[in-house]
ZAMARGU-4260 file (C-alpha; in steps of 0.2 Angstrom, whole numbers, plus 5000, padded with zeros to 4 digits):
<rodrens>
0) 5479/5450/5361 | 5465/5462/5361 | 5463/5464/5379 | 5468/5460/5395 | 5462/5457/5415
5) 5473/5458/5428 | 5470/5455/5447 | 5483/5462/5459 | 5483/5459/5474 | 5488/5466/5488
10) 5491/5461/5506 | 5497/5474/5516 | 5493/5474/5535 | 5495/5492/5542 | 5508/5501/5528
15) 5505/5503/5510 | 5520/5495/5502 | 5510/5480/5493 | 5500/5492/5486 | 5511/5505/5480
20) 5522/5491/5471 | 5508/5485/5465 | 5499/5502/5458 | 5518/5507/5450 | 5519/5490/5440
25) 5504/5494/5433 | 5505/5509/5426 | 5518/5504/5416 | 5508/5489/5411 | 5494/5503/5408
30) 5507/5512/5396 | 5512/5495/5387 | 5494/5492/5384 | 5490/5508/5378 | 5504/5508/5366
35) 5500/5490/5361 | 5482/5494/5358 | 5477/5482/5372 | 5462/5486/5382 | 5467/5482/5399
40) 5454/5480/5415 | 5466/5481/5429 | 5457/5476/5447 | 5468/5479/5464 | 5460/5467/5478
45) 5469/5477/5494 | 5470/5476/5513 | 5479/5492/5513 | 5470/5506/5521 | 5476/5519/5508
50) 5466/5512/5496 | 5460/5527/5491 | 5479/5530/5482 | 5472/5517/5468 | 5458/5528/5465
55) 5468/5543/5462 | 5478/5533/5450 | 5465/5530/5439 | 5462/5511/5444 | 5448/5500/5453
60) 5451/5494/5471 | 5441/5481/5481 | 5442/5483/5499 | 5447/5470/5511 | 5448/5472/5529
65) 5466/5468/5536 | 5468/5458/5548 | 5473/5471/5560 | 5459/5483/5557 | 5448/5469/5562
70) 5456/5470/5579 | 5456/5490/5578 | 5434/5487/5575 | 5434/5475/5592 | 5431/5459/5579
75) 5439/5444/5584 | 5449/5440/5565 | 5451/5422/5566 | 5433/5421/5567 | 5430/5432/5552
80) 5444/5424/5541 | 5434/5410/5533 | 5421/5424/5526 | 5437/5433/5520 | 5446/5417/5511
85) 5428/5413/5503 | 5427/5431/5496 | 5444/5430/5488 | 5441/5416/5479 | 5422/5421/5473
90) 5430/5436/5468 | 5445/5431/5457 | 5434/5415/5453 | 5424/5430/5443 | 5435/5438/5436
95) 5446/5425/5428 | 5461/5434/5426 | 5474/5433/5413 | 5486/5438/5426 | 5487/5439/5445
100) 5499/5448/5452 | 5502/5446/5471 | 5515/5456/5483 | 5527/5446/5496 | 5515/5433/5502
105) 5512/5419/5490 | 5499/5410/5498 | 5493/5427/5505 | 5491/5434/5525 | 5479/5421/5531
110) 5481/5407/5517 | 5469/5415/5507 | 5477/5412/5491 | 5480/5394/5491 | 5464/5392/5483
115) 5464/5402/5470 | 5479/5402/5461 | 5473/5390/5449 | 5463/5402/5442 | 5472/5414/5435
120) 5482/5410/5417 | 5497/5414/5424 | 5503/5420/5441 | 5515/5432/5445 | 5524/5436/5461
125) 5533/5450/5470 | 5544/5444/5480 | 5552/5457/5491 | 5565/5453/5503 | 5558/5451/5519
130) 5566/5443/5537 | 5576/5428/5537 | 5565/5417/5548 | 5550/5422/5539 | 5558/5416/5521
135) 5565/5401/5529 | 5547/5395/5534 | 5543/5381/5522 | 5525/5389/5520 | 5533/5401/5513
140) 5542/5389/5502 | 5531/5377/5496 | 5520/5387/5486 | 5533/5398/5475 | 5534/5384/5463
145) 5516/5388/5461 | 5520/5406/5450 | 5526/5407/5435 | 5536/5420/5438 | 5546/5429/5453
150) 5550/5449/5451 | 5563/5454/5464 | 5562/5471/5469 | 5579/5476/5474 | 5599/5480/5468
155) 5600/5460/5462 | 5584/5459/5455 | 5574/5473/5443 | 5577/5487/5457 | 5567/5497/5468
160) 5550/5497/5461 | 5543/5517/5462 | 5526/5525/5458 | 5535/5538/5448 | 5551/5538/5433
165) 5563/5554/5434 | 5552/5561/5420 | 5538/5564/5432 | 5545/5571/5447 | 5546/5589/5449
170) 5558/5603/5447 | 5566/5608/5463 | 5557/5626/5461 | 5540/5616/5457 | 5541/5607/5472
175) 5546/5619/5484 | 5530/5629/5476 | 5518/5614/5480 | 5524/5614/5497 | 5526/5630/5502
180) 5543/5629/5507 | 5549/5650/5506 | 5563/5658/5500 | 5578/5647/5502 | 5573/5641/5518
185) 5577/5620/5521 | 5563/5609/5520 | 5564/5595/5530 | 5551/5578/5527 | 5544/5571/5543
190) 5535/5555/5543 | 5534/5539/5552 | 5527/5528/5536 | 5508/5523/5538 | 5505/5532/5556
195) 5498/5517/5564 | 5513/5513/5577 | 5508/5515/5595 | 5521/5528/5596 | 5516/5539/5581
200) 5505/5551/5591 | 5517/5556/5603 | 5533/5554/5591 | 5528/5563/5576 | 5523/5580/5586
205) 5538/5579/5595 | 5550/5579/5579 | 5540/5592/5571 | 5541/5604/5584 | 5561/5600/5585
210) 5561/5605/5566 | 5552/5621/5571 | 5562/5625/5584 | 5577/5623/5571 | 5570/5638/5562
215) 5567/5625/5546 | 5552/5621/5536 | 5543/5605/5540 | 5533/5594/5528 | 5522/5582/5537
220) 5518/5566/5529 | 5509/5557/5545 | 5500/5542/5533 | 5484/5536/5532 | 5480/5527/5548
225) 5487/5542/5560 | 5475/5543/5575 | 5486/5559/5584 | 5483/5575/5583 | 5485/5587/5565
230) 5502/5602/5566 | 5496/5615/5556 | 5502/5635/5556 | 5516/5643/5552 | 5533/5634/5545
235) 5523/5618/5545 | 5513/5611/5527 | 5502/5595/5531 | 5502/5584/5518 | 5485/5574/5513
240) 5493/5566/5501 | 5497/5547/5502 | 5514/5547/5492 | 5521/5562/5486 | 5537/5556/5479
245) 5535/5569/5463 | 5537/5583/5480 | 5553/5577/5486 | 5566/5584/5475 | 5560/5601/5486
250) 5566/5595/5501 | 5583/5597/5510 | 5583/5582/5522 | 5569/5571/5532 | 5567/5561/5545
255) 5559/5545/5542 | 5554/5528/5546 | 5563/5514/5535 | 5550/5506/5525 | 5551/5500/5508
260) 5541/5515/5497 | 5550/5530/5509 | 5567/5522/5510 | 5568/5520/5492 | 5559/5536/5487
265) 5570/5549/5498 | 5585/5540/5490 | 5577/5542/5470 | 5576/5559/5473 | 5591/5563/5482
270) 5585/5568/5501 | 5601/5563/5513 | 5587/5555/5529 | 5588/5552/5548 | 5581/5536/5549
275) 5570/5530/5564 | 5568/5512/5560 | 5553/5503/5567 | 5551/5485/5570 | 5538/5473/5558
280) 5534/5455/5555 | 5544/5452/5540 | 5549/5469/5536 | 5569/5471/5540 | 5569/5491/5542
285) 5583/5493/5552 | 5593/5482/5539 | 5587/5494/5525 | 5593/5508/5533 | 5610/5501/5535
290) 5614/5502/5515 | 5609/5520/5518 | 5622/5525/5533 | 5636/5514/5523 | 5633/5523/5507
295) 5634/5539/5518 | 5615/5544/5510 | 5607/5543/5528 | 5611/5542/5548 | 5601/5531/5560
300) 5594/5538/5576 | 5588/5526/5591 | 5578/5540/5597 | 5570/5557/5594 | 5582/5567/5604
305) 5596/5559/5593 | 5588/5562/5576 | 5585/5579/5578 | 5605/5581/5581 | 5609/5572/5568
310) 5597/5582/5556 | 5611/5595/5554 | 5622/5583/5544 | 5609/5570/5536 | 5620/5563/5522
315) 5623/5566/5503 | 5611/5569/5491 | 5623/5564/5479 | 5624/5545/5488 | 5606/5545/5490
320) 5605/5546/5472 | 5619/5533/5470 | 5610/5521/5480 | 5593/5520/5470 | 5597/5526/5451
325) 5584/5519/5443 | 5566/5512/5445 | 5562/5494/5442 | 5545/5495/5440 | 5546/5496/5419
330) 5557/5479/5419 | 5543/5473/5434 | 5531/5477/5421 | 5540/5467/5408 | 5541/5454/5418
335) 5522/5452/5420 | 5517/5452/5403 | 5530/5439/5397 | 5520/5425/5400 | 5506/5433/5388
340) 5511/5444/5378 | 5523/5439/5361 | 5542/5447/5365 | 5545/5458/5349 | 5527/5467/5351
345) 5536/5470/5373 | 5550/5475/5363 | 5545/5487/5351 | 5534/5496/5367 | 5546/5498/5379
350) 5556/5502/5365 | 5547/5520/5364 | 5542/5520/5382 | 5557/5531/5385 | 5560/5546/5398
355) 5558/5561/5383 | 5540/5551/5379 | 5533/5549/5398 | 5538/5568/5398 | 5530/5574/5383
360) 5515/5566/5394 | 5516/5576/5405 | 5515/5588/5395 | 5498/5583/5388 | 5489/5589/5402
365) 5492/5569/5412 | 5484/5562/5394 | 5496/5546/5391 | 5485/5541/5376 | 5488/5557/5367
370) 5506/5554/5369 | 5503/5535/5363 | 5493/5538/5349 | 5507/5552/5340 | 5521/5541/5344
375) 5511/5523/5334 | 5511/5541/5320 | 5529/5541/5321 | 5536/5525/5325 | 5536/5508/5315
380) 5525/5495/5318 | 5528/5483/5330 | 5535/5468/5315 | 5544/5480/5306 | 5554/5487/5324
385) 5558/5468/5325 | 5562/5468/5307 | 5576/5479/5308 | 5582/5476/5327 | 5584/5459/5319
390) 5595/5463/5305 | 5606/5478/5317 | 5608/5462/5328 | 5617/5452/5317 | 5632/5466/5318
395) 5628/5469/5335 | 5621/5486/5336 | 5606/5490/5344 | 5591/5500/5335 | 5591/5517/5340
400) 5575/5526/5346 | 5566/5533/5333 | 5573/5548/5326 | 5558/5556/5321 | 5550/5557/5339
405) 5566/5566/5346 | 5563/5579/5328 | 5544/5582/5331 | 5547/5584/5352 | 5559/5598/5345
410) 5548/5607/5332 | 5536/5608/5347 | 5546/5616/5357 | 5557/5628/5344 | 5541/5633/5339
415) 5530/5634/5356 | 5517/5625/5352 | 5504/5619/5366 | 5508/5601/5365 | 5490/5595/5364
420) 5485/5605/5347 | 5504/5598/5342 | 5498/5582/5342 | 5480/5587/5332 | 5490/5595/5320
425) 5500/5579/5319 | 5484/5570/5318 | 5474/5581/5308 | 5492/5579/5294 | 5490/5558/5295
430) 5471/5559/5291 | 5469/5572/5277 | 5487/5564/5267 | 5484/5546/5272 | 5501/5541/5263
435) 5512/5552/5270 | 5525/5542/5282 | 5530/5547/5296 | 5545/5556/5290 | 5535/5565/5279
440) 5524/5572/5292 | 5540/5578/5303 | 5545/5585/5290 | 5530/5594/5288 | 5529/5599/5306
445) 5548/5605/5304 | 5541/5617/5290 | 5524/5623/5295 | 5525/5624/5317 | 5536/5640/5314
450) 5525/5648/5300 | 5509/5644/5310 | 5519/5653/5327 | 5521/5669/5319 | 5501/5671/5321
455) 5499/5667/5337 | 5483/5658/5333 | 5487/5638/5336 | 5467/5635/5334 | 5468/5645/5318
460) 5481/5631/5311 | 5468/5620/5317 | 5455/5627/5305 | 5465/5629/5291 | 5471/5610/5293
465) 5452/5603/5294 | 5447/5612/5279 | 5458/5603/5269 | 5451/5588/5260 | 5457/5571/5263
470) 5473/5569/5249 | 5475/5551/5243 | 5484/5556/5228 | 5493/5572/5232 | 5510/5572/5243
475) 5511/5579/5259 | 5528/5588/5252 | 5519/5595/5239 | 5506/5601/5250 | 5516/5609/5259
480) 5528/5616/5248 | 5512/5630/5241 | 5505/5635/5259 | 5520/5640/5268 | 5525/5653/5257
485) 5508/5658/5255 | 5505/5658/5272 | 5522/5668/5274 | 5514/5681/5265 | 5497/5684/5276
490) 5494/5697/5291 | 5482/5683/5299 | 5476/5668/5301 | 5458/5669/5301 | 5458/5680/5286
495) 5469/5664/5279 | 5458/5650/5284 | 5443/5662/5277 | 5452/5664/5258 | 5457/5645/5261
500) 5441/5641/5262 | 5434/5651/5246 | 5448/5644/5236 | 5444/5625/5238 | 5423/5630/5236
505) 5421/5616/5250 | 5429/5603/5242 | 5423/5605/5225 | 5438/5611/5217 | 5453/5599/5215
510) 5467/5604/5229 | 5481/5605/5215 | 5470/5616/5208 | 5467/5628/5222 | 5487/5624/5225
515) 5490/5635/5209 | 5479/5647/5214 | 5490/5649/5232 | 5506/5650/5221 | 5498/5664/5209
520) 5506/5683/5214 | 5495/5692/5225
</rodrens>
């Protein structure tokens, strides 16, 4: 497969739940591609009003009025919901997807789906636990036979599904930083999910002034649709952001409604909560926050008075992390692809999708495909992964993680080397000795990272790399055997790269040749 189109959609009413779910599936989807060489169009068809989120995730989001902002505008929405069910189906009916992937509803908020299942290749549900009269309706029923696949998003299924892995989120220190928390001072999480409850503008004032008056930090998360007024001065940082789940390992404690994307990311990062549940259609909140009390990783309050109290002994951070240990959104992810992509290519990407990987990402300035394109360097190909696994399963052991990965992160960091001109160096090895294997060119890196530090001039490297000509019958080894102790034996690097230059006469003179000359006594 060569490429893929995805349409995801997502129903939310006044929260963004659906749509986080949905975003955090598929950026592992986006890393699976990537890896996999797959271009991907990803459209998310949303009803949330944090749209926006999509954007700043790199993907496309079509708009579509909810059912309740309709009301909020004075439109009447059973009037409008034939034009919405019509839009739908033009829109998915143009797209065609290979995949659609829909959150909680299966026939959609307002039936809007019945329609147009059919035209997807193959469908995909999330189906998160919601009340028990609303899973009991045969409605709701009747069309799950209709998707190919079911993900369950919770302990029994493949877990909490989160926007970000434990790779991603920040230091303690790094996070405090970012939300100007001082000193040692306690950092405390106020927010009542999206902000649209009736009570929200009243409520969420009155906890963060109790916070204040606590002498602790507050960090105000008061969601997209808030309407009240904005707390903003000392001791107080108002975020603007929609989910700032890489933020929380700088808090101490929060105080929090119960829906799915909060409940789950306080307790992945550790932050013992005082839960003020609020009530929903088919979202059990206050059920959630029970597994948090019993787990002693959070307290529920029936009031604001009572959860300020209770602030003062939250819970464990230790439970919290107990209660959510892992994110489901990489087996989600599997899951989705399944159906449409073949098992042993899956394998061999989520294979190298590990933690030390979505780090070294991170460390690439946010460029996954920087990381993706070293690691296909360093890694074998997708038949040959399933070659081996093959043979290992026969005497049941698994195949390790590529060792060469885990060598070249550590030459990068032994050796200090930005991460972005380690991977052109890497590169820059692969296409000037277009034989070398992979472990030839970790061992080159092993070799030639700590000579090239001694400079101080990573661009220099650079240089002196591209003026090498392309090698077809030289080995790396070989190569690399000559410059290092040539290059052991220079005061710069610029000066080096200059004489380099002179000695191959722009490629005219044979490499082995200006080898020799390298090797000759100064």
């Amino acid at each position: 497969m060569k490429s893929l189109t995805i349409v995801s959609y997502a129903i939310n009413g006044r929260g963004m739940g659906h749509l986080v779910r949905q975003i955090a599936i598929l950026r592992w989807v986006r890393r699976i591609c990537a890896l996999l060489e797959i271009k991907l169009e990803a459209w998310i068809l949303t009803t949330s009003e944090a749209d926006t989120l999509a954007r700043r995730e790199g993907f496309v989001a079509l708009k579509i009025p909810s059912k309740a902002m309709l009301r909020d505008a004075g439109m009447e929405p059973s009037a409008q919901l034939a034009t919405l069910r019509a839009w739908v189906l033009q829109t998915v009916a143009m797209l065609r997807p290979d995949i659609l992937l829909v959150d909680t509803f299966p026939g959609g908020s307002f039936g809007e789906l019945v329609t147009v299942l059919e035209l997807a290749k193959s469908r995909v549900l999330v189906k998160r636990r919601v009340r028990p009269e609303f899973a009991e309706n045969d409605a709701y029923h009747t069309l799950l036979p209709l998707y190919d696949s079911v993900i369950t998003p919770d302990d029994t299924g493949s877990g909490p599904i989160l926007l970000r892995e434990r790779p991603e989120l920040l230091s303690r220190d790094e996070a405090r930083a970012a939300l100007g928390i001082p000193g040692d001072g306690r950092g405390v999480y106020v927010t009542l999910g999206c902000g649209a409850d009736a009570s929200a503008p009243s409520l969420l004032p009155q906890l963060v002034k109790g916070v204040r008056a606590r002498g602790w930090h507050a960090v105000v998360a008061a969601g997209p649709l808030y309407m009240g007024p904005e707390l903003r001065g000392d001791g107080i940082t108002w975020m603007t952001r929609y989910a700032p789940v890489e933020l929380m390992q700088g808090l101490d404690a929060a105080l929090s409604a119960g829906g799915y994307n909060t409940f789950h990311e306080l307790m992945f990062a550790g932050v013992p909560t005082v839960f003020l549940p609020q009530p929903r259609i088919a979202d059990d909140q206050a059920g959630r926050v029970q597994r948090a009390v019993a787990a002693g990783a959070g307290r529920h309050a029936r009031n604001a008075a009572e959860a300020l109290e209770m602030l003062a002994e939250p819970g464990a951070s230790e439970a919290a992390r107990a209660l959510v240990p892992r994110n489901g959104a990489r087996d989600a992810a599997r899951q989705v692809l399944a159906s449409v992509l073949d098992a042993a290519d899956l394998d061999w990407a989520l294979g190298l999708l590990t933690d030390d990987l979505i780090a070294l990402s991170r460390r690439l300035d946010g460029t996954e495909q920087d990381a993706y394109t070293l690691v296909r360097q360093l890694a074998d190909s997708p038949s040959e992964h399933a070659r081996k696994a093959a043979l290992l399963n026969e005497h049941g052991v698994d195949l390790p993680a590529p060792v060469g990965l885990q060598r070249f992160l550590d030459a990068v960091t032994a050796a200090g080397v930005p991460p972005k001109t380690a991977q052109l160096l890497l590169k820059g090895l692969g296409r000037k000795f277009p034989a070398a294997t992979a472990a030839d060119l970790v061992a080159a890196c092993e070799r030639l990272f700590p000579v090239w530090a001694r400079f101080d001039d990573w661009m220099g490297a650079v240089a002196l790399l591209r003026a090498v000509p392309t090698q077809r019958g030289l080995a790396l080894k070989t190569f690399v055997d000559a410059l290092v102790p040539w290059l052991e034996q220079q005061d710069e690097l610029f000066d080096a790269v200059r004489d380099f230059s002179r000695l191959e006469m722009g490629g005219e003179r044979p490499i082995a040749e200006v080898l020799t000359l390298l090797e000759a006594p100064r």
